[in-house]
C-alpha positions in Angstrom: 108.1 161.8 88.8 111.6 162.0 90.5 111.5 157.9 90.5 111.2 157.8 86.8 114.0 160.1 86.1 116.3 158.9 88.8 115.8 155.2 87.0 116.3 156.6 83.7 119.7 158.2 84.3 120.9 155.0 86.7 120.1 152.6 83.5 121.6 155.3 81.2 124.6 155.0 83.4 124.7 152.0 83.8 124.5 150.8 80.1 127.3 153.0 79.3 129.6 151.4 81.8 128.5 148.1 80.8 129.3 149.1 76.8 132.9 150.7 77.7 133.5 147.6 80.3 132.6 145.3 77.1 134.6 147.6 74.4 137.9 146.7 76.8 137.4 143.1 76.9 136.8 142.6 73.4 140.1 140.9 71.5 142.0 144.0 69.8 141.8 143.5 66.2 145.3 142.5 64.4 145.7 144.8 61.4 147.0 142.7 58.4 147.5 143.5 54.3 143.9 142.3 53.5 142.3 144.6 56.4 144.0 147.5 55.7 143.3 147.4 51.9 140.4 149.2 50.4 137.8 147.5 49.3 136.1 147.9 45.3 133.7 145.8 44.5 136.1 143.1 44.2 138.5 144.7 41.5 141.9 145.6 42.1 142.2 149.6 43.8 142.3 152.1 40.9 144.4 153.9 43.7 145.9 154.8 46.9 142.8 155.0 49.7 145.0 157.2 51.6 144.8 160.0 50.0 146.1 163.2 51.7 143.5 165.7 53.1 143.5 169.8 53.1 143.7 170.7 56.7 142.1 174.1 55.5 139.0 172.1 54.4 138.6 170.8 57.7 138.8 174.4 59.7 136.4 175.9 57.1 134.0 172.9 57.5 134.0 173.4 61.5 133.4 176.7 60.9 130.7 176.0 59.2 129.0 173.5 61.8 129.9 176.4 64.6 127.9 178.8 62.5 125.4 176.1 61.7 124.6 175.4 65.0 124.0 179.5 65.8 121.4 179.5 63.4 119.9 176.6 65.3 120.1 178.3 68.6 118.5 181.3 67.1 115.8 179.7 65.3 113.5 179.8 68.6 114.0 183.2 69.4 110.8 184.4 68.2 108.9 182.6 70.2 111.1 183.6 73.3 109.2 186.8 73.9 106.3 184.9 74.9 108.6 183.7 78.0 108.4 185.3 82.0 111.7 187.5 80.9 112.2 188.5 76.9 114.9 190.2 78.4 116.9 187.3 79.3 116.3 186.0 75.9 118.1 189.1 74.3 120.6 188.8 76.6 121.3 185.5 75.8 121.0 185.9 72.0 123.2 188.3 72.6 126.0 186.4 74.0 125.7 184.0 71.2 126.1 186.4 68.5 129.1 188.2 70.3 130.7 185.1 71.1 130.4 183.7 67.7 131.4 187.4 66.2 134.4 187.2 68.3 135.5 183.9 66.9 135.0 184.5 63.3 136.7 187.8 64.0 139.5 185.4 65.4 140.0 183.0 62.8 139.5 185.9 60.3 143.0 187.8 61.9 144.8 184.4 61.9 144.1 183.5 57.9 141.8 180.5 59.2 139.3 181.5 56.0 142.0 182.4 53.0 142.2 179.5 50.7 145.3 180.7 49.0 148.7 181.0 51.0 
């Protein structure tokens, strides 16, 4: 059983060294006019492709995958009584909620969630 596992992370290792070995030799590509310009179905752009983006956006939408993934990690906790040590589940669930409560409490106090200025 160690064999298998050993070989699996020695190929997984060694395939990503080969593909970042590979990603370096490739030619770097030479930016031009035509590759730069958005591409619409052939017509002309209605508009600029570059349009600017809402930094606030962004935070809020990381905030959401943090918050996201919580639920995730607290999805299973029903079934983590059935474990050797509940209590090690509760004290992990827990930390997670704490933690996360600390950050939101965070980004809260520095304005991270107000959409107006």
């Amino acid at each position: 059983m160690i064999n298998i596992i050993t070989t699996y992370i020695f190929v997984t290792i060694l395939l990503s060294c080969i593909v970042a070995i590979i990603s370096f030799w490739l030619p770097q590509m030479t930016p031009d006019y035509e590759k730069l310009s958005p591409y619409e179905c052939g017509f002309d752009p209605l508009g600029s492709a570059r349009l600017p983006f809402s930094l606030r956006f962004f935070l809020v939408a990381i905030l959401f995958l943090l918050f996201d993934l919580e639920i995730a990690l607290l999805l299973p906790l029903p079934w983590g009584n059935q474990l050797s040590s509940p209590l090690t589940t509760f004290i992990w669930a827990t930390a997670i909620l704490v933690l996360l409560t600390l950050g939101l409490i965070y980004e809260w106090i520095q304005g991270g969630l107000e959409w107006a200025e």
